[in-house]
Z-matrix of the N, CA and C atoms (Angstrom, degrees):
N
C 1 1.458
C 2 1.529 1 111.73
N 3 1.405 2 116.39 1 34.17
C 4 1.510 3 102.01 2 -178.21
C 5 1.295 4 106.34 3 -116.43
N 6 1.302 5 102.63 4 66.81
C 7 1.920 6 120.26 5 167.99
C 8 1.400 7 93.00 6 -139.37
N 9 1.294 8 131.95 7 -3.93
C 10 1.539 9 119.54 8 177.62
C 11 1.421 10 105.32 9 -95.36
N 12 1.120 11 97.56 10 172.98
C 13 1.841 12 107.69 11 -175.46
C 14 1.464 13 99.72 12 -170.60
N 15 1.509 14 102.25 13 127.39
C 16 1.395 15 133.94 14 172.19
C 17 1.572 16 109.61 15 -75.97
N 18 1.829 17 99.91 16 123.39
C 19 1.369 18 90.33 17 171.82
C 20 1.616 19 101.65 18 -126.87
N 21 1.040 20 110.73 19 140.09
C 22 1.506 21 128.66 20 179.44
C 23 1.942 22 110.51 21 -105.39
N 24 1.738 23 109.09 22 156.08
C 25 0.868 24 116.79 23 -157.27
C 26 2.027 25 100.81 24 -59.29
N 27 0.910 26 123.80 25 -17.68
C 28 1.351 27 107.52 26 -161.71
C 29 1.764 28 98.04 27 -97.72
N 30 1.331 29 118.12 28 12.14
C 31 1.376 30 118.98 29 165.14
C 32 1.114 31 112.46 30 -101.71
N 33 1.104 32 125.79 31 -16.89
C 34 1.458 33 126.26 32 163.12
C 35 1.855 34 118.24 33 -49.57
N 36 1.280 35 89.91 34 143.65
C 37 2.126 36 91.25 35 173.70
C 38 1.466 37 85.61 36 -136.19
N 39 1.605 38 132.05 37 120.04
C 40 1.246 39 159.78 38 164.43
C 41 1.334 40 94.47 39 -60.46
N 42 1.237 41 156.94 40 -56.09
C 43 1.334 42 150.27 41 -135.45
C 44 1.754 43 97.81 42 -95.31
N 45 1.282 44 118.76 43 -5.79
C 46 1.267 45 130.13 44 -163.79
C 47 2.013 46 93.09 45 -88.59
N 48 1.306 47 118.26 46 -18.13
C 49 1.272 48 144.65 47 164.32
C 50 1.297 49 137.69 48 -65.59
N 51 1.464 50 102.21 49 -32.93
C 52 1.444 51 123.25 50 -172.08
C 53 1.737 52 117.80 51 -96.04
N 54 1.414 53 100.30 52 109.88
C 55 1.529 54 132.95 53 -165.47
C 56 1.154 55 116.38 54 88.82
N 57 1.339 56 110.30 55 50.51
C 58 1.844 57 125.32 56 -167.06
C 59 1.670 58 89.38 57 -137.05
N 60 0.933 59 90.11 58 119.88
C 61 2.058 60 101.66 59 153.45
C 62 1.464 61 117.23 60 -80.34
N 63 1.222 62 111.02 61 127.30
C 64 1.383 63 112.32 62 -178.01
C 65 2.034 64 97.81 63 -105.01
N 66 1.233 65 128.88 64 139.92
C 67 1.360 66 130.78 65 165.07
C 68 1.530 67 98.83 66 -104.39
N 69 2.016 68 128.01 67 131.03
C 70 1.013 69 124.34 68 -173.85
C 71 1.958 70 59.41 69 -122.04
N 72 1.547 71 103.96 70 139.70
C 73 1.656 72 132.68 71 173.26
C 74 1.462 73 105.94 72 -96.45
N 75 1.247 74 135.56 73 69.63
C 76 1.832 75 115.98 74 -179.70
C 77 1.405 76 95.28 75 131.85
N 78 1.149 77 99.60 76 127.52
C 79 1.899 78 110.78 77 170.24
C 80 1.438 79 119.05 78 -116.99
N 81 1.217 80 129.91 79 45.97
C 82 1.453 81 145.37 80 177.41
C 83 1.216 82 89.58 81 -85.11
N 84 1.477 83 90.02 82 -149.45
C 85 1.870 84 108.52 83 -163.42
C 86 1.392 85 102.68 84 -80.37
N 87 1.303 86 136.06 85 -26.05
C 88 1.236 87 128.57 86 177.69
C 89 1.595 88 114.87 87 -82.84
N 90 1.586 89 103.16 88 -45.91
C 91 1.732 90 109.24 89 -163.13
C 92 1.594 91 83.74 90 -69.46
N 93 1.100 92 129.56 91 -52.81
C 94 1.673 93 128.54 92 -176.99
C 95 1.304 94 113.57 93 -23.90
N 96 1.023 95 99.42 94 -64.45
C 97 1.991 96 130.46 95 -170.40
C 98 1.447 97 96.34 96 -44.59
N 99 1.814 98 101.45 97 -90.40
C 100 1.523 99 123.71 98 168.85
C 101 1.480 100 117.08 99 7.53
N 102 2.219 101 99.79 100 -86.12
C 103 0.783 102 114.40 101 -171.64
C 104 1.806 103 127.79 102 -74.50
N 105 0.634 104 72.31 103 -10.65
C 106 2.394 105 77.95 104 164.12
C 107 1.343 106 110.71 105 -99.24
N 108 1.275 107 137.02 106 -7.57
C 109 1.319 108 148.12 107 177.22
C 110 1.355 109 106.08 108 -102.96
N 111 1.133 110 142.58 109 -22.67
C 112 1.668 111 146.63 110 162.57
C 113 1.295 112 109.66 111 -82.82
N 114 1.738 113 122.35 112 -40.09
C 115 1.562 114 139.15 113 -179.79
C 116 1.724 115 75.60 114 -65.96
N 117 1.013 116 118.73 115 -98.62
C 118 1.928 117 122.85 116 -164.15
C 119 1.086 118 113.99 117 -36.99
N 120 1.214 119 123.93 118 -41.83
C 121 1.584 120 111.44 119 161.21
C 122 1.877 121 132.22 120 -72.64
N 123 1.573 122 108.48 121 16.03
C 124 1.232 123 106.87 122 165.53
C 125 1.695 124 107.60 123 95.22
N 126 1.260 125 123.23 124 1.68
C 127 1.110 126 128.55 125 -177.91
C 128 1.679 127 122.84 126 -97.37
N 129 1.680 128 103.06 127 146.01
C 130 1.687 129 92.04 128 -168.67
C 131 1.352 130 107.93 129 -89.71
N 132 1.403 131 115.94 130 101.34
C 133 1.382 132 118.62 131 -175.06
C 134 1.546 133 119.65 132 -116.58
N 135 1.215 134 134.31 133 124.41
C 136 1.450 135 135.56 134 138.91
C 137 1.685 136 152.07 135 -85.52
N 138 0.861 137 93.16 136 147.12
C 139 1.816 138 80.37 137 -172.00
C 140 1.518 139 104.83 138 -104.08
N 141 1.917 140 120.52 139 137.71
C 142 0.812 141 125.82 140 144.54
C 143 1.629 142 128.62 141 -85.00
N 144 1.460 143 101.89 142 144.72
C 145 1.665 144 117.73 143 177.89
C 146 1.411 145 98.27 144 -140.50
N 147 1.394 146 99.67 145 -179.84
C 148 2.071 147 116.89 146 -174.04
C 149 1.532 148 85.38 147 -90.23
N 150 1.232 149 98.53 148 175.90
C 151 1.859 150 94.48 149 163.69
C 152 1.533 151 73.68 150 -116.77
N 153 1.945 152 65.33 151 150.93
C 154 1.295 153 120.65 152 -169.95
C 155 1.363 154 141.10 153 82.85
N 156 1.403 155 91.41 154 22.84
C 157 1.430 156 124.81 155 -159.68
C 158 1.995 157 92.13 156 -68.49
N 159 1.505 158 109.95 157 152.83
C 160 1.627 159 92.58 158 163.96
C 161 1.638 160 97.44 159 -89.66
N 162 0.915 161 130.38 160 -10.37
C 163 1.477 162 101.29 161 -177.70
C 164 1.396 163 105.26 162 -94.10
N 165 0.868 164 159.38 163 104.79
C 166 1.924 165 142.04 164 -132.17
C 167 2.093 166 75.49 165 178.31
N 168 1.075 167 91.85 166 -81.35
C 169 1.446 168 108.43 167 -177.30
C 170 1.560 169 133.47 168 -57.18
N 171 1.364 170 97.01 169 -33.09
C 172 1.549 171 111.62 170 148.32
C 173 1.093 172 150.88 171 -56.22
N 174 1.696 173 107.85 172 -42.49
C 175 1.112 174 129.94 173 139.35
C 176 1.576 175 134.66 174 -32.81
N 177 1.324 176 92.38 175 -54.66
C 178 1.672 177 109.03 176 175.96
C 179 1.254 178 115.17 177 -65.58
N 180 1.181 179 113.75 178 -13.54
C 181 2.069 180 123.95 179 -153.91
C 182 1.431 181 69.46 180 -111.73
N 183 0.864 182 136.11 181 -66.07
C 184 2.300 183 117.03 182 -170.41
C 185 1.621 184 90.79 183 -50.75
N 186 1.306 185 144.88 184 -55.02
C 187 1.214 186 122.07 185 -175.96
C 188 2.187 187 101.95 186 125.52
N 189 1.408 188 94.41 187 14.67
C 190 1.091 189 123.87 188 158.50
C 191 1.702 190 120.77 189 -57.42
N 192 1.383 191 115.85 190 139.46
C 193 1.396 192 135.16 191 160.59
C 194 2.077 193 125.79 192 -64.11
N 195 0.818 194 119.08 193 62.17
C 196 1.279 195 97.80 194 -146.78
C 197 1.985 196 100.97 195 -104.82
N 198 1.078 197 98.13 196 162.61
C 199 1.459 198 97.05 197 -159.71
C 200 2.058 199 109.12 198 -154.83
N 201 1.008 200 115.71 199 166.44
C 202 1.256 201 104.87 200 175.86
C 203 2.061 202 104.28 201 -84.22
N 204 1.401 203 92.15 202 139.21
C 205 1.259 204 102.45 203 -165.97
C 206 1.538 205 114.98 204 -48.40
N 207 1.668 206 131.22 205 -29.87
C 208 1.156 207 105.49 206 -179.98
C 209 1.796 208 117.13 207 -82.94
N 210 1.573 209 101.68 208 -1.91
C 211 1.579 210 87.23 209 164.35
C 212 1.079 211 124.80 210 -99.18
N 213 1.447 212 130.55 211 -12.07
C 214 1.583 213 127.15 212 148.85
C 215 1.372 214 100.30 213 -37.42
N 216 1.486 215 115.69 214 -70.25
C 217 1.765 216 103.44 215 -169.55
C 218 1.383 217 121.32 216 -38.47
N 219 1.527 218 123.88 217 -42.63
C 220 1.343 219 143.53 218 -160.50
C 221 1.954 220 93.61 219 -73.55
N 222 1.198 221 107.29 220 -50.15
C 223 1.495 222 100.92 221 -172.11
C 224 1.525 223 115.54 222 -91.92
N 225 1.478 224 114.82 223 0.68
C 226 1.249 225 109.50 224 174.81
C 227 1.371 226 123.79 225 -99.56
N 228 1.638 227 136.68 226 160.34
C 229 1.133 228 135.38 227 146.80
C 230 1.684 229 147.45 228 -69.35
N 231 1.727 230 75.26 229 -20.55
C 232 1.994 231 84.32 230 -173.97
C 233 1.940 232 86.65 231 -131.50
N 234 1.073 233 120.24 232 123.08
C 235 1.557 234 125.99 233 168.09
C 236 1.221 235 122.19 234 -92.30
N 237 1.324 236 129.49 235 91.10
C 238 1.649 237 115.16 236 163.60
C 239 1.596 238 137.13 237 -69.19
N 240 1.080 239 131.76 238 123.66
C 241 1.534 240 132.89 239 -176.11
C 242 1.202 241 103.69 240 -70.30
N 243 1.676 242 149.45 241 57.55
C 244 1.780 243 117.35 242 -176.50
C 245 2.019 244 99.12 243 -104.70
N 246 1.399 245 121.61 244 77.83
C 247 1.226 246 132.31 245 152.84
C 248 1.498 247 99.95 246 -106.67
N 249 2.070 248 105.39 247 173.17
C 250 1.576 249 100.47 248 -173.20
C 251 1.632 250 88.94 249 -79.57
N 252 1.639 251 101.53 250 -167.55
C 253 1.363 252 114.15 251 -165.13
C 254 1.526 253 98.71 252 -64.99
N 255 1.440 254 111.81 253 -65.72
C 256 1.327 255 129.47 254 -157.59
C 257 1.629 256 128.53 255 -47.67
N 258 1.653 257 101.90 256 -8.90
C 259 1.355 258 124.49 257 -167.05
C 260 1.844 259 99.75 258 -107.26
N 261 1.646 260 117.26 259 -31.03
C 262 0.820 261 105.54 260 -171.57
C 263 1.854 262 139.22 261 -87.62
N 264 1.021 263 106.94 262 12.96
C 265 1.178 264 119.63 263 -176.31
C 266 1.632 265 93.56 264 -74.24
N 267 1.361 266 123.36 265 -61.94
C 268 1.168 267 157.46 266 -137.84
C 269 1.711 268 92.03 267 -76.90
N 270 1.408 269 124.10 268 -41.31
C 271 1.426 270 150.67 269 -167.55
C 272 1.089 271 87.99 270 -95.30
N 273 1.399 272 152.16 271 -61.51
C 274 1.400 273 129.68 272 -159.92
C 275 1.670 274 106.76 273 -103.81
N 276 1.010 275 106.13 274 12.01
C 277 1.701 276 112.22 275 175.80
C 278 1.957 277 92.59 276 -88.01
N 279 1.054 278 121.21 277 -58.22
C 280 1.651 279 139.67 278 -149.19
C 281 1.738 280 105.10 279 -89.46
N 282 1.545 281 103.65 280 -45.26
C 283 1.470 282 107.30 281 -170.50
C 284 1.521 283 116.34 282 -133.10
N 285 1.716 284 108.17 283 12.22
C 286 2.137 285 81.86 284 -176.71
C 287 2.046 286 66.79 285 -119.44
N 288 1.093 287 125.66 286 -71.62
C 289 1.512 288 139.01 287 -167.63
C 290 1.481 289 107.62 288 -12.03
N 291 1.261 290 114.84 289 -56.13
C 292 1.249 291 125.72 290 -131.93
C 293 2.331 292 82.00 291 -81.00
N 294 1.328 293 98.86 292 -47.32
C 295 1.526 294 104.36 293 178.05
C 296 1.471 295 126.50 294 -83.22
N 297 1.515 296 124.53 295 0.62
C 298 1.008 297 131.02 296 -179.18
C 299 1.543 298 111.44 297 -70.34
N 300 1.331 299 119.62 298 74.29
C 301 1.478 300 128.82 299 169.38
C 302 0.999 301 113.61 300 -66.82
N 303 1.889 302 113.64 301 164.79
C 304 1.419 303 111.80 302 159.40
C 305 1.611 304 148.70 303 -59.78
N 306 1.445 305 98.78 304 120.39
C 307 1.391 306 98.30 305 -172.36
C 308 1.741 307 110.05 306 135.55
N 309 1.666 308 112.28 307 -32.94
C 310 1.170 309 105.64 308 -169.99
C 311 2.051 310 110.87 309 -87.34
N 312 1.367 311 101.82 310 176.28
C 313 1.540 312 119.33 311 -177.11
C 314 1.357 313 104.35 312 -109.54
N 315 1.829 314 112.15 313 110.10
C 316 1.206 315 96.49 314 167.75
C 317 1.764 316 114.48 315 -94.40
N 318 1.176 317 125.05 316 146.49
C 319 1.259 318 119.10 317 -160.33
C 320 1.648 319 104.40 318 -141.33
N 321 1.448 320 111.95 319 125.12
C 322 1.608 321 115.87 320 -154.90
C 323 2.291 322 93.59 321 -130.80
N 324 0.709 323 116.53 322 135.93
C 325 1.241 324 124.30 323 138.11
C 326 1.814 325 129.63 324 -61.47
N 327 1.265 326 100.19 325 -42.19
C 328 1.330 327 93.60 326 -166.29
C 329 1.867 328 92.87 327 -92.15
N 330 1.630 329 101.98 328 148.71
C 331 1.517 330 111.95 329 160.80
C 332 1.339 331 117.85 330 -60.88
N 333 1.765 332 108.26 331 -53.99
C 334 1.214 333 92.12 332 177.64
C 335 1.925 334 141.71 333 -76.49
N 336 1.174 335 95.40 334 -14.65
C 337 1.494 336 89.03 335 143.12
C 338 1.829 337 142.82 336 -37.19
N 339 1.335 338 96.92 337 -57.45
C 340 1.397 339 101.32 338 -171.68
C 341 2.166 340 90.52 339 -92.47
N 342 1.329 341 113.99 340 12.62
C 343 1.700 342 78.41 341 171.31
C 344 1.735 343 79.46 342 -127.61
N 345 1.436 344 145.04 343 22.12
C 346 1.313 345 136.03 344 148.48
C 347 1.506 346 109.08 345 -86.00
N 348 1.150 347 130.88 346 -10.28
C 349 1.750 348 122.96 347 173.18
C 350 1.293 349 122.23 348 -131.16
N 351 1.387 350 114.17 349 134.25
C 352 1.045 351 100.59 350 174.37
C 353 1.554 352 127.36 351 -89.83
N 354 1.100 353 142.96 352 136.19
C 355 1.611 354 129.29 353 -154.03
C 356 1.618 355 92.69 354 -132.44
N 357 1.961 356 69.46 355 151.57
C 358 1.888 357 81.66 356 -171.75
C 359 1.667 358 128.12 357 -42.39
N 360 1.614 359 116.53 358 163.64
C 361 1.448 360 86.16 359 174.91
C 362 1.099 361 134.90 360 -108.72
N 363 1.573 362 109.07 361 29.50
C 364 1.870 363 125.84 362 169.67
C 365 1.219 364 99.94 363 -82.92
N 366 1.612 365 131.18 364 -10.83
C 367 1.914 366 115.44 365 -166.62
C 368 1.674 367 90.62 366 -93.80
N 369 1.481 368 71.49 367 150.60
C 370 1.651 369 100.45 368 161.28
C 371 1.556 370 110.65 369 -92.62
N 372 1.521 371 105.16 370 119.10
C 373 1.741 372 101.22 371 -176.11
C 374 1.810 373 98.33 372 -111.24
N 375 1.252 374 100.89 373 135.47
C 376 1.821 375 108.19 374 167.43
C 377 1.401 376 116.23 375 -122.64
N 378 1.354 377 133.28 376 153.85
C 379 1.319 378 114.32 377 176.33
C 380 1.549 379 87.18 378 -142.66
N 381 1.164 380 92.81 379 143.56
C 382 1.846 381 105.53 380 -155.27
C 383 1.871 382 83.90 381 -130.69
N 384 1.664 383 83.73 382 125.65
C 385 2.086 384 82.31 383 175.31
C 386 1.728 385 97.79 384 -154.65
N 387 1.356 386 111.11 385 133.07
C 388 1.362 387 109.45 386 -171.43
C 389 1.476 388 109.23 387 -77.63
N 390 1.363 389 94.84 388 157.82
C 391 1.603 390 111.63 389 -171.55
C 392 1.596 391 108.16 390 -75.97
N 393 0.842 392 119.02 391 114.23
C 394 2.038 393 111.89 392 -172.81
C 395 1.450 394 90.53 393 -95.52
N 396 1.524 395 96.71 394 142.72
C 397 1.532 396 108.76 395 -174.56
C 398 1.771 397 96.24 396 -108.76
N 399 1.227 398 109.94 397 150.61
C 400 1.739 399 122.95 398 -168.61
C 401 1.147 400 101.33 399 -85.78
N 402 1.707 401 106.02 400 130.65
C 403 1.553 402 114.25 401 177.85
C 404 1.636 403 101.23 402 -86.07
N 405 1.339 404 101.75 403 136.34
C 406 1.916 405 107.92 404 178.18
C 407 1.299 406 89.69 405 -97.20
């Protein structure tokens, strides 16, 4: 593992963000989280869902952008995957793939995502997973 590298909050530069569309994919407990925490931190973010999604409307009531997921992909720069695993093959086969042009970040939480597809080779892929600290 010594091609990975840990980045922590004080390596971050926020402005590296600014005039960037972020797409958060899924409004569960993660896309939820995500996306009001990028909105509060000043960032231009939208969420993709299916229509008819129940969270569609929820979304909108935080004060959210929300859109069917393959045009978040289409208008964004940085894409997040936060659906469960089992849905996403199916979701990034139909609606993130097909728009992943040059230039954008696809960015997944889950491992198995990025080792079930293979993705083009102009994207930038990241997989961002929090550090869990050990309960004593």
């Amino acid at each position: 593992m010594s091609n990975v590298r840990m980045y922590y909050e004080e390596d971050a530069n926020p402005e590296m963000l600014r005039g960037k569309k972020i797409a958060v994919i899924g409004y569960g407990s993660q896309g939820h989280a995500h996306a009001l925490n990028l909105k509060e931190s000043g960032v231009d973010v939208c969420v993709g869902l299916y229509k008819g999604s129940k969270s569609w409307e929820r979304a909108e009531k935080e004060g959210l952008e929300v859109l069917e997921a393959s045009e978040a992909v289409k208008k964004s720069d940085f894409v997040i995957i936060l659906v469960p695993d089992e849905k996403q093959a199916k979701l990034y086969k139909e609606s993130v793939e097909p728009y992943l042009t040059e230039g954008k970040s696809l960015i997944s939480v889950s491992y198995t995502h990025l080792r079930a597809h293979e993705t083009p080779e102009h994207l930038v892929c990241r997989l961002l997973l929090e550090k869990k600290k050990k309960n004593t």
